[in-house]
One Martini backbone bead per residue (centre of mass of N, CA, C, O) as a GRO file, in nm:
protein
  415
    1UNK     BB    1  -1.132   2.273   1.156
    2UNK     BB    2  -0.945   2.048   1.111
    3UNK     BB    3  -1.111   1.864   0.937
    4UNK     BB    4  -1.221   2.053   0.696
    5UNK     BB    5  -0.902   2.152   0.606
    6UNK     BB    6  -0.822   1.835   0.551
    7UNK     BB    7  -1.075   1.758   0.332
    8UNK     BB    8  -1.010   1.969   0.155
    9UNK     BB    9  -0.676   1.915   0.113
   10UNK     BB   10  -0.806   1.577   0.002
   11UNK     BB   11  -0.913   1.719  -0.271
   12UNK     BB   12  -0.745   1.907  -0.399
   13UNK     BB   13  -0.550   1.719  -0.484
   14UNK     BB   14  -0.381   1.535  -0.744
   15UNK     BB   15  -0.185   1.352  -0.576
   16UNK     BB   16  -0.259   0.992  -0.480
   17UNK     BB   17   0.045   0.989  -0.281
   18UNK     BB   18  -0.052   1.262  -0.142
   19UNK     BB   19   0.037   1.286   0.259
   20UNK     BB   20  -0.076   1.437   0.504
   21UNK     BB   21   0.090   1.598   0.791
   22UNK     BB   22  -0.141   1.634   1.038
   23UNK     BB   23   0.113   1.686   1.297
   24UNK     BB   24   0.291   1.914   1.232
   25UNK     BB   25   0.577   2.102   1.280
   26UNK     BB   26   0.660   2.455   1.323
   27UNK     BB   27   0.929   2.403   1.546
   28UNK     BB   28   1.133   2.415   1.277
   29UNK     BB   29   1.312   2.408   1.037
   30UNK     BB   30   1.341   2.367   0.741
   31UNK     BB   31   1.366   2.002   0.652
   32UNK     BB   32   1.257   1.887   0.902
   33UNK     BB   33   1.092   1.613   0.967
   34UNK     BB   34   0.953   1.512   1.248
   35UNK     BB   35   0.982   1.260   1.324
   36UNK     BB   36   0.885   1.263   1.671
   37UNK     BB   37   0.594   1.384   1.555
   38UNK     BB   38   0.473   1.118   1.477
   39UNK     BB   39   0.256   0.899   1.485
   40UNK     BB   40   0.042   0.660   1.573
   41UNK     BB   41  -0.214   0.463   1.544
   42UNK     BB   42  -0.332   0.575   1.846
   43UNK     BB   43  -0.451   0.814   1.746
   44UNK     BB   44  -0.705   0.625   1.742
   45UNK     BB   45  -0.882   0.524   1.912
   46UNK     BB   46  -0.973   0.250   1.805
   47UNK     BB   47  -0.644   0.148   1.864
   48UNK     BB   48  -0.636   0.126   2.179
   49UNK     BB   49  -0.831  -0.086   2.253
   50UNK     BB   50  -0.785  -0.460   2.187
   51UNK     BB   51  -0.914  -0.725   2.127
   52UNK     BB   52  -0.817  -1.054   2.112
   53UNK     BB   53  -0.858  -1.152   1.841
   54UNK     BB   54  -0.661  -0.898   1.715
   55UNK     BB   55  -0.413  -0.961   1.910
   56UNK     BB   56  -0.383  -1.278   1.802
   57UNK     BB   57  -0.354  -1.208   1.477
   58UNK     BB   58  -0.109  -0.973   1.491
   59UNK     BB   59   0.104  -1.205   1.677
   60UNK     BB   60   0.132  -1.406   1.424
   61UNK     BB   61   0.315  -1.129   1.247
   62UNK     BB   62   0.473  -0.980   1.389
   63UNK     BB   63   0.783  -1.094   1.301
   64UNK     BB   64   0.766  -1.001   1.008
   65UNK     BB   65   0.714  -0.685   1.100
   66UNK     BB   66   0.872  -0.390   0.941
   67UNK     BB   67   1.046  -0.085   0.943
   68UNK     BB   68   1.118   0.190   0.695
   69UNK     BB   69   1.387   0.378   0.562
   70UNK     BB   70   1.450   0.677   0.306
   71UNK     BB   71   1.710   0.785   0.120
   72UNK     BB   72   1.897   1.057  -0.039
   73UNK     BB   73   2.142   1.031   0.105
   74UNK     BB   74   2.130   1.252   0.393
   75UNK     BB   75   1.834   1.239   0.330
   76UNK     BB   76   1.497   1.216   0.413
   77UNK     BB   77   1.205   1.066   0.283
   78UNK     BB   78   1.057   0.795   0.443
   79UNK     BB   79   0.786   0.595   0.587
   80UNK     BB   80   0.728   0.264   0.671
   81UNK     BB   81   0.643  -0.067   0.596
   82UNK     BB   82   0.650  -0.410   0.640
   83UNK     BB   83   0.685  -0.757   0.484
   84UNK     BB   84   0.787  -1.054   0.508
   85UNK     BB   85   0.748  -1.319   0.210
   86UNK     BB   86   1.097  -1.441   0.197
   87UNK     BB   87   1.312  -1.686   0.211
   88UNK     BB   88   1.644  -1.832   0.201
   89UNK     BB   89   1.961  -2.027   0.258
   90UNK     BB   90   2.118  -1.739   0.287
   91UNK     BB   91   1.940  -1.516   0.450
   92UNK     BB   92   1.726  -1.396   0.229
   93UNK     BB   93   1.496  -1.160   0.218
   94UNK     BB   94   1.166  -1.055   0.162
   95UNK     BB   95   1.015  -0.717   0.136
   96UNK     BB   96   0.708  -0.561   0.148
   97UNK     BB   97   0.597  -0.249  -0.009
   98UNK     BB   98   0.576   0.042  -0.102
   99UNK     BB   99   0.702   0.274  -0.365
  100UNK     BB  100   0.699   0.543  -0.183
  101UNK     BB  101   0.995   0.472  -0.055
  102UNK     BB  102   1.166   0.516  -0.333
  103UNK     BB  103   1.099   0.745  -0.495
  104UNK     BB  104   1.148   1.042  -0.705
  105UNK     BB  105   1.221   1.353  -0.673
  106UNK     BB  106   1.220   1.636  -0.784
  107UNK     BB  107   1.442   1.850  -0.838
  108UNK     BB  108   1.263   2.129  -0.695
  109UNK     BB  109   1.224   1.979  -0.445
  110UNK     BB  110   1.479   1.899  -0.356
  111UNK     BB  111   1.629   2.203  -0.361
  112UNK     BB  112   1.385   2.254  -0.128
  113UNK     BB  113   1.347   2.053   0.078
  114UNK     BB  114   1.197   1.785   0.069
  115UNK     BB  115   0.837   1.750   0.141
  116UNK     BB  116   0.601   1.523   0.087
  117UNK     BB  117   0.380   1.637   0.287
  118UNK     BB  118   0.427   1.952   0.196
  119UNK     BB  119   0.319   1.827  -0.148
  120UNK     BB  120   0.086   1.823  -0.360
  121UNK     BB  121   0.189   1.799  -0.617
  122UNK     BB  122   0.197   1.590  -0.877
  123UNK     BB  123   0.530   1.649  -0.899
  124UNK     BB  124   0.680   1.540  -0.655
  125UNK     BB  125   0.677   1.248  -0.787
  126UNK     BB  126   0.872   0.962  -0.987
  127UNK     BB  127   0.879   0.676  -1.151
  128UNK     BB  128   1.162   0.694  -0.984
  129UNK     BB  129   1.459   0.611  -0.863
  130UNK     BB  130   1.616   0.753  -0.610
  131UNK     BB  131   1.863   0.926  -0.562
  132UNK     BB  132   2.058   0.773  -0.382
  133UNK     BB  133   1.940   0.476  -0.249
  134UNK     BB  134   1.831   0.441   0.076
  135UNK     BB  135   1.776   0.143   0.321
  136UNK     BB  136   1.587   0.080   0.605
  137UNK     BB  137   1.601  -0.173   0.847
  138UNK     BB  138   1.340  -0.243   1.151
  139UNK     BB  139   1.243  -0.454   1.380
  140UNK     BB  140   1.146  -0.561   1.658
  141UNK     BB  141   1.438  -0.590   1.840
  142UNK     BB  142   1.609  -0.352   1.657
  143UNK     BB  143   1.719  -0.458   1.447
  144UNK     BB  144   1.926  -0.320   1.134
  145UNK     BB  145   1.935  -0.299   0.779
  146UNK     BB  146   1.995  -0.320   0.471
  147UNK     BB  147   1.813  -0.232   0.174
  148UNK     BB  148   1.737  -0.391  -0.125
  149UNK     BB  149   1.640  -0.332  -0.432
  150UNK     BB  150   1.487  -0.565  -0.637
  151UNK     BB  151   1.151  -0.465  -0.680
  152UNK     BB  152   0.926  -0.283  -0.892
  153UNK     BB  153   0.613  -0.113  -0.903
  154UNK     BB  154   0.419   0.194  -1.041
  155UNK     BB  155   0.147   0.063  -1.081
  156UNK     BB  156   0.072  -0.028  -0.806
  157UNK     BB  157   0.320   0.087  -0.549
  158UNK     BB  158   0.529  -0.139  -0.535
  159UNK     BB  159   0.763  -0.298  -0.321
  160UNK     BB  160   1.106  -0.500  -0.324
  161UNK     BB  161   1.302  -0.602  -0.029
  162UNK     BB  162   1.669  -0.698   0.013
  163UNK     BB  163   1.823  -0.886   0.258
  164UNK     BB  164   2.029  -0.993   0.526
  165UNK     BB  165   2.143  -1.221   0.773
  166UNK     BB  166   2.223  -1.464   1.010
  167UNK     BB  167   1.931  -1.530   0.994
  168UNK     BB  168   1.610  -1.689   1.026
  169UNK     BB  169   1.331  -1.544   0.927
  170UNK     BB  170   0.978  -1.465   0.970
  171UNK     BB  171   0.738  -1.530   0.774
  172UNK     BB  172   0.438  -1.517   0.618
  173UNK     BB  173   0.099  -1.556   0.568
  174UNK     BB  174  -0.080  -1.605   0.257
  175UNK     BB  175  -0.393  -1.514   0.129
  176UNK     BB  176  -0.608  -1.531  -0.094
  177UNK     BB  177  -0.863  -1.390  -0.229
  178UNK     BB  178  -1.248  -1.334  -0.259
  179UNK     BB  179  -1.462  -1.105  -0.416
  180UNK     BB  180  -1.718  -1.234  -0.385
  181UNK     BB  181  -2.085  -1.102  -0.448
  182UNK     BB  182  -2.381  -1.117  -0.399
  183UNK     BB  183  -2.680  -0.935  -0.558
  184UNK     BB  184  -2.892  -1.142  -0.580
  185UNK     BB  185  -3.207  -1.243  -0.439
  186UNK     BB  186  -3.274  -1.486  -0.608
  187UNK     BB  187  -2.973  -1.593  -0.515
  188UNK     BB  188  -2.934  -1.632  -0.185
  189UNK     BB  189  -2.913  -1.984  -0.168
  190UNK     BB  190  -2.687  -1.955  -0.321
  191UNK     BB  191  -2.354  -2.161  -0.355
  192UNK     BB  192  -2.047  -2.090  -0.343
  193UNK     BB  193  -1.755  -2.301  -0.425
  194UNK     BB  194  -1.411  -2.331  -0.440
  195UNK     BB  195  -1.241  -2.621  -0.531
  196UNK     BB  196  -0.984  -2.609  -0.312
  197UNK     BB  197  -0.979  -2.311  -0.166
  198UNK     BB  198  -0.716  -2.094  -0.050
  199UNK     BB  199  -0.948  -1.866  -0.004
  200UNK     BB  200  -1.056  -1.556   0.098
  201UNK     BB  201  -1.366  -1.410   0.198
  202UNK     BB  202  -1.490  -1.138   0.139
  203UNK     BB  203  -1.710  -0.946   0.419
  204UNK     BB  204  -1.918  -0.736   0.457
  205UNK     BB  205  -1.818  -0.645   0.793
  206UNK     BB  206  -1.548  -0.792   0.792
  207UNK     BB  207  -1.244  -0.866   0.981
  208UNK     BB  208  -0.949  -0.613   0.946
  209UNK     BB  209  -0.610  -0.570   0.986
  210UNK     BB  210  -0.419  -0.328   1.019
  211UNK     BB  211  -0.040  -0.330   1.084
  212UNK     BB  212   0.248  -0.208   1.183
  213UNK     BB  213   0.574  -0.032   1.231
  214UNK     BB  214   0.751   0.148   1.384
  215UNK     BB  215   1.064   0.393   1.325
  216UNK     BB  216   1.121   0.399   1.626
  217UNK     BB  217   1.218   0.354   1.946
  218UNK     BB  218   1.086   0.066   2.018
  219UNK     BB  219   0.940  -0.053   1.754
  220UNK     BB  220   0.608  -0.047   1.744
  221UNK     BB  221   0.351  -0.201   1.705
  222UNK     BB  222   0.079  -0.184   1.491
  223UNK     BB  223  -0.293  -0.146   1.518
  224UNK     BB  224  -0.604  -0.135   1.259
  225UNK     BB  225  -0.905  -0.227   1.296
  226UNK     BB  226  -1.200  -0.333   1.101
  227UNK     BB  227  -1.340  -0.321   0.811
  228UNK     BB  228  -1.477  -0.421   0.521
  229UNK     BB  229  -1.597  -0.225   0.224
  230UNK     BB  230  -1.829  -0.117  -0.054
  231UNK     BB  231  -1.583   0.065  -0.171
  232UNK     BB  232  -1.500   0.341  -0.399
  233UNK     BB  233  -1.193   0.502  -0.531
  234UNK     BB  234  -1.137   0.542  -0.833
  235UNK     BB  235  -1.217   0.838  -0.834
  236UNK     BB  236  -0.912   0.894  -0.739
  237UNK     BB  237  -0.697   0.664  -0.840
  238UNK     BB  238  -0.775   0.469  -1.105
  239UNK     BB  239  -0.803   0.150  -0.929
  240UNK     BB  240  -0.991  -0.136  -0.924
  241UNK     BB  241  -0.839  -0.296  -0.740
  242UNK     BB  242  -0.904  -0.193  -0.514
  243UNK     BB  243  -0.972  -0.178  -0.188
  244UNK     BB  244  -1.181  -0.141   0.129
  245UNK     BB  245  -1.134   0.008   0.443
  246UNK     BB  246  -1.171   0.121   0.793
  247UNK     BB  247  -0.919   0.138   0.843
  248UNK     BB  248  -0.681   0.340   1.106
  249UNK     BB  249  -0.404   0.517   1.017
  250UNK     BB  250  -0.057   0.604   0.996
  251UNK     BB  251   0.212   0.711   0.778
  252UNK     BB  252   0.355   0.455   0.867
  253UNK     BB  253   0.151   0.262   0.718
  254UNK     BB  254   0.236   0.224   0.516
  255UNK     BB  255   0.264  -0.084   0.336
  256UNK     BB  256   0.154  -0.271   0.516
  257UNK     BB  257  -0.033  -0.499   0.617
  258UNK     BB  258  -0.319  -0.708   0.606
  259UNK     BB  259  -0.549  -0.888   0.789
  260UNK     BB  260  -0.704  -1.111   0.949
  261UNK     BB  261  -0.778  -1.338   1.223
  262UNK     BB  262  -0.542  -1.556   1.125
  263UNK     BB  263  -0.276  -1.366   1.035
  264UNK     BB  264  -0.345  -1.327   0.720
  265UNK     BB  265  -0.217  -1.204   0.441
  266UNK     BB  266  -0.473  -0.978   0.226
  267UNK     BB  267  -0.298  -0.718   0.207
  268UNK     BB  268  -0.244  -0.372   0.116
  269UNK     BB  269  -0.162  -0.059   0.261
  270UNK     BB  270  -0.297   0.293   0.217
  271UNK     BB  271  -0.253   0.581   0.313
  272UNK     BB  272  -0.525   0.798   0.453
  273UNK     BB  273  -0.806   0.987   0.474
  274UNK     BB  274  -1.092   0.786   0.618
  275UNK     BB  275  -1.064   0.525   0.384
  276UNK     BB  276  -0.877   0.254   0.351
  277UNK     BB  277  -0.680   0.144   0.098
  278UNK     BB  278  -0.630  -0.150  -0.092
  279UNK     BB  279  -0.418  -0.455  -0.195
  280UNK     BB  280  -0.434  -0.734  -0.293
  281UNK     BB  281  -0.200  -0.990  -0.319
  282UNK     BB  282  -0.323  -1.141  -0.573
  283UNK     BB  283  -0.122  -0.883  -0.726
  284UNK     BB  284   0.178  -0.915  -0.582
  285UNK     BB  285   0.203  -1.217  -0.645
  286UNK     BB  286   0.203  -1.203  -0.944
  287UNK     BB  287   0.433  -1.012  -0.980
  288UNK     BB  288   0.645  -1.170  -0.832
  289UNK     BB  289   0.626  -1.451  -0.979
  290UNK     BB  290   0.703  -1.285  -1.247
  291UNK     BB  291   0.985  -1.194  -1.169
  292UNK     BB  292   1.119  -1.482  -1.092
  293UNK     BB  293   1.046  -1.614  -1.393
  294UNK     BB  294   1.173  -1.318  -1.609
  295UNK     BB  295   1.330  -1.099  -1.432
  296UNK     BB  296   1.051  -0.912  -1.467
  297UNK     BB  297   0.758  -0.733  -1.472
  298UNK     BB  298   0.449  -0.874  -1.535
  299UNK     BB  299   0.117  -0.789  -1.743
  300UNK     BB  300  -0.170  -0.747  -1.794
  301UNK     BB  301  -0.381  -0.566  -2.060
  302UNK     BB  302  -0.603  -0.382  -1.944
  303UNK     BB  303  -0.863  -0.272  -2.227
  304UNK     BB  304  -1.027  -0.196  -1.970
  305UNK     BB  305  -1.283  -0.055  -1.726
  306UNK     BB  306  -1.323  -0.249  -1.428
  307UNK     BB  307  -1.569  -0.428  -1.230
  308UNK     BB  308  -1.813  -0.499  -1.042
  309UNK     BB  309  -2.148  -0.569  -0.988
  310UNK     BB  310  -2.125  -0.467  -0.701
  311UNK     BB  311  -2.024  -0.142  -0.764
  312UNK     BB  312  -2.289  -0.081  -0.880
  313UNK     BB  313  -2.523   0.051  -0.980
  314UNK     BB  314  -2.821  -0.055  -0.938
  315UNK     BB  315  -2.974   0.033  -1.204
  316UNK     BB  316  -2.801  -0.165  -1.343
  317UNK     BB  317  -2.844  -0.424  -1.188
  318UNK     BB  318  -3.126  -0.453  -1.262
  319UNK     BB  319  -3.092  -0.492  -1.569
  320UNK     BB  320  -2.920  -0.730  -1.568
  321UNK     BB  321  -3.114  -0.892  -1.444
  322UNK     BB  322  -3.379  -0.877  -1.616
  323UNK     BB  323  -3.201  -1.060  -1.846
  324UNK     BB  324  -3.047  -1.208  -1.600
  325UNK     BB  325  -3.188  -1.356  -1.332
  326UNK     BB  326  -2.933  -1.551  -1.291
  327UNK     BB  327  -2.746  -1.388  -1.178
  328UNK     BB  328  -2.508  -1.266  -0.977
  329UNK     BB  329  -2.249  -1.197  -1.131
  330UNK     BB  330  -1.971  -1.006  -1.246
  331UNK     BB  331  -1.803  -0.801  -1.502
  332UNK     BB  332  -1.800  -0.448  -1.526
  333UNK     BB  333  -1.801  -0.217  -1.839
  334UNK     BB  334  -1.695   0.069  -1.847
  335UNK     BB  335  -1.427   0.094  -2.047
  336UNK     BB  336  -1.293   0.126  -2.392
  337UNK     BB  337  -1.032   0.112  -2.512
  338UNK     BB  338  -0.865   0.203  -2.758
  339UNK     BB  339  -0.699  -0.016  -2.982
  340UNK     BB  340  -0.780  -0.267  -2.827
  341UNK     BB  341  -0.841  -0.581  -2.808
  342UNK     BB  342  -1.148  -0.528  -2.668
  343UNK     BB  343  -1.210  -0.369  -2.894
  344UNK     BB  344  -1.181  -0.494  -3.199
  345UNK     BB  345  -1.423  -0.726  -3.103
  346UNK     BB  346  -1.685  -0.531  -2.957
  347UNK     BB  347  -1.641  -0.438  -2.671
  348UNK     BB  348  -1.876  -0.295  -2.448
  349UNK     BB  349  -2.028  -0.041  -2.262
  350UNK     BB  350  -2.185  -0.229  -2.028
  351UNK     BB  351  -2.068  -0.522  -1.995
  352UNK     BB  352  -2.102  -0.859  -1.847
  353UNK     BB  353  -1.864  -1.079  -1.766
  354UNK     BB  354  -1.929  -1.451  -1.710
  355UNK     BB  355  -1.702  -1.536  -1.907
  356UNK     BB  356  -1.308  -1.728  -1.955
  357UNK     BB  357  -1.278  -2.003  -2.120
  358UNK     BB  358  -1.537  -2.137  -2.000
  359UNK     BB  359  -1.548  -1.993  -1.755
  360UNK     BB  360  -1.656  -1.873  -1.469
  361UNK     BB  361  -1.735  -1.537  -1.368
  362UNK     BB  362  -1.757  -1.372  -1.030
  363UNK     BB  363  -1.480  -1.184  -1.059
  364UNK     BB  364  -1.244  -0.960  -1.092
  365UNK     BB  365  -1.031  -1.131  -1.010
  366UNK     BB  366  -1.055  -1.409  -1.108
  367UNK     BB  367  -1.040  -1.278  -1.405
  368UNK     BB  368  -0.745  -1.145  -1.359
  369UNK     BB  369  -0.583  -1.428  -1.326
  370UNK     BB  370  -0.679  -1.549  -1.597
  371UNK     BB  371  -0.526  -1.385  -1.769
  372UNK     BB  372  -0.204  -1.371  -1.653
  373UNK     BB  373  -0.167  -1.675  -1.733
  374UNK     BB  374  -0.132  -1.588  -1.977
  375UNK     BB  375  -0.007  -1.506  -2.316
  376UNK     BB  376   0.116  -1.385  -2.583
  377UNK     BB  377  -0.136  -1.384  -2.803
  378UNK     BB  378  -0.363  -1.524  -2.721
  379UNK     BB  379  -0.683  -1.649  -2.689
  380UNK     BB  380  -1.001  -1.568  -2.618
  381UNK     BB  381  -1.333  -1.616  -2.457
  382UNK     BB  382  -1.600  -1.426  -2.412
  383UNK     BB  383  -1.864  -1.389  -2.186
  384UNK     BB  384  -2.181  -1.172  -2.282
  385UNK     BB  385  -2.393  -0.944  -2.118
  386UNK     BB  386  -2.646  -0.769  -2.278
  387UNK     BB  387  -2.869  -0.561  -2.263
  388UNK     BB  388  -3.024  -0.570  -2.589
  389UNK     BB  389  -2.942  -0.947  -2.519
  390UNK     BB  390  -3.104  -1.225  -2.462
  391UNK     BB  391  -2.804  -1.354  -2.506
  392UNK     BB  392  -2.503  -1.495  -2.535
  393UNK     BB  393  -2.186  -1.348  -2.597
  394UNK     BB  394  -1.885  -1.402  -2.813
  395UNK     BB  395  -1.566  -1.296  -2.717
  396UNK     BB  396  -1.287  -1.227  -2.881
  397UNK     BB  397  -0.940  -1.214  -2.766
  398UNK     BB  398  -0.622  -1.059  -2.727
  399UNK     BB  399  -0.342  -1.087  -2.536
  400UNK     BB  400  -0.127  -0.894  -2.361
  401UNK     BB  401   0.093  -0.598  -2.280
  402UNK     BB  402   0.180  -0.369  -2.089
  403UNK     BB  403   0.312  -0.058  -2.162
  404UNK     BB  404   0.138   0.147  -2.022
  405UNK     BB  405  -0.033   0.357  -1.832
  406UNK     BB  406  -0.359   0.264  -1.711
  407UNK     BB  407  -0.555   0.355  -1.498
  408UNK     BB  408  -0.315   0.464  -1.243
  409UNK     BB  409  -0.147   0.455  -0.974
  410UNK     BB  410  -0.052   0.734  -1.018
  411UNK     BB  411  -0.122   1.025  -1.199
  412UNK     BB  412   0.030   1.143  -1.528
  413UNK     BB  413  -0.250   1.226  -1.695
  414UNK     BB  414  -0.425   1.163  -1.941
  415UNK     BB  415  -0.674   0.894  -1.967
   0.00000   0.00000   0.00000
């Protein structure tokens, strides 16, 4: 009856970053937190006896994983995980974690003693900072910081908080990641290469663990080992940069990293019931790197909804192939936005991007990497393979910037 009524309340939700508190209890008064009642990440059997593999992996990362807590004034809003990714000479520190710790709840909401998980509206939570807002940042140790919001994305939904410290903490190590997947079976002991590459390479099947660290006394690490698998969640989030994971947390671990098995964060994870969405780091790096350089968050303008062709429908990929028999990957156009600069050149839905200014493109983030690089301005060359042509065609586009949200999460609106 639980599971049944948990994932009825998981479709009917409009808004993808409201999460049941499926352990709550009703022996307190309203607005009641129910701090002590929440979960770790043990509640699923899978995380309570873990391998040497994971847990050498875990305690590589772990002194760098912390606990989070957001007040709006003397309200408490939510709680998080978070890593560290950064310290400075002055033992400034900065930690990753969700955006999720910071929004700020509906006047309505508030007014009513907010409580995120159990309001599923859509209009729960809005894109903007928490007013009064305090967070609480929590170690292994036990220590304690208070820390400030540097910078927040709600385009991807992550936030980036500054502490500072009597001493230097240690920071983790990042991989970006690396999805290509060949699809092609006549291409299958084609060997892919990246020259120098000190990319993670995703591969379905492949050991990931969630990360968290619990946000009580005495501070418990928490593990969630899992596997990568090919699977899309864009029509719940509407954002194809995400991937998916098998790992299961419980919702303190929001926004906590993704690690390897060699301890190095390949993204962040997204609490969830049933299959865990995470964010590749390759674009929270991206972003961090574009605010420090600009001292505002800026990110290039993807005027269409594409994703790997490896995680279309096979009989598209059938047709793909049947054109281009040696094609491995690239990356396809769902749906092109209109009056967009990669509308107004040509490019049309279901096409697929195998080139990007003369390079081969192998898979979506590469693409998207691509894309990063470049000006405002910019002119660039898409290489691409269309259904009706024999040959590749040659698409110019100009780089833009995201002016405002388009296809991602939370949705705030028609699409």
């Amino acid at each position: 009856m639980f599971e049944s009524d948990s994932h009825h309340n998981c479709a009917k939700r409009k808004y993808p970053w409201f999460r049941e508190n499926i352990h709550k209890s009703n022996s307190y008064a309203p607005g009641w937190r129910f701090t002590a009642k929440r979960p770790k990440f043990e509640l699923y059997q899978e995380n309570v006896s873990l391998d040497i593999d994971t847990k050498r992996a875990v305690l590589e990362s772990a002194s760098s994983v912390v606990a989070l807590l957001s007040y709006t004034g003397d309200q408490e809003l939510t709680q998080c995980s978070g890593v560290i990714i950064e310290n400075d000479a002055t033992n400034g520190h900065i930690v990753l974690t969700s955006a999720r710790l910071i929004r700020r709840p509906t006047q309505q909401n508030f007014e009513e003693n907010f409580n995120f998980e159990d309001d599923p509206d859509e209009n729960a939570l809005e894109n903007h900072l928490a007013n009064n807002l305090k967070v609480m940042i929590y170690m292994y140790d036990g220590g304690s910081y208070e820390g400030h919001v540097c910078a927040y994305d709600f385009h991807y939904n992550i936030a980036w908080i500054r502490f500072e410290s009597n001493s230097s903490i240690p920071t983790v190590r990042l991989r970006l990641v690396d999805d290509y997947i060949n699809v092609n079976p006549d291409e299958e002991k084609s060997v892919y290469l990246r020259p120098h590459s000190t990319h993670f390479k995703l591969v379905p099947g492949g050991a990931i663990v969630g990360v968290g660290r619990y946000f009580c006394k005495p501070f418990d690490l928490m593990a969630a080992p899992g596997e990568f698998i090919m699977k899309r969640r864009v029509n719940e989030f509407g954002c194809n940069e995400l991937l998916v994971g098998t790992h299961l947390m419980s919702q303190c671990g929001e926004g906590g990293p993704l690690i390897n098995l060699s301890g190095e964060v390949i993204g962040l994870s997204f609490y969830d019931t049933g299959f865990t969405p995470f964010l590749p780091i390759n674009i929270a790096q991206k972003c961090w790197e574009h605010y420090k350089r600009y001292g505002e968050l800026r990110r290039p303008f993807l005027g269409f909804v594409a994703t790997n062709l490896w995680a279309v429908d096979i009989s598209h990929i059938e047709r793909v192939i049947s054109k281009i028999p040696n094609i491995c990957n690239g990356v396809l156009v769902e749906k092109v936005i209109e009056g967009s600069s990669f509308d107004s050149p040509g490019l049309l839905e279901n096409d697929v991007i195998v080139q990007c200014g003369g390079s081969t493109v192998h898979s979506f983030m590469e693409f998207f990497e691509m894309l990063w690089d470049k000006k405002v301005g910019d002119v660039l060359q898409l290489g691409v393979v269309r259904g009706c042509e024999n040959e590749l065609i040659h698409v110019n586009m100009v780089c833009n910037e995201v002016v405002q949200n388009f296809y991602r999460w939370p949705r705030t609106g028609s699409l």
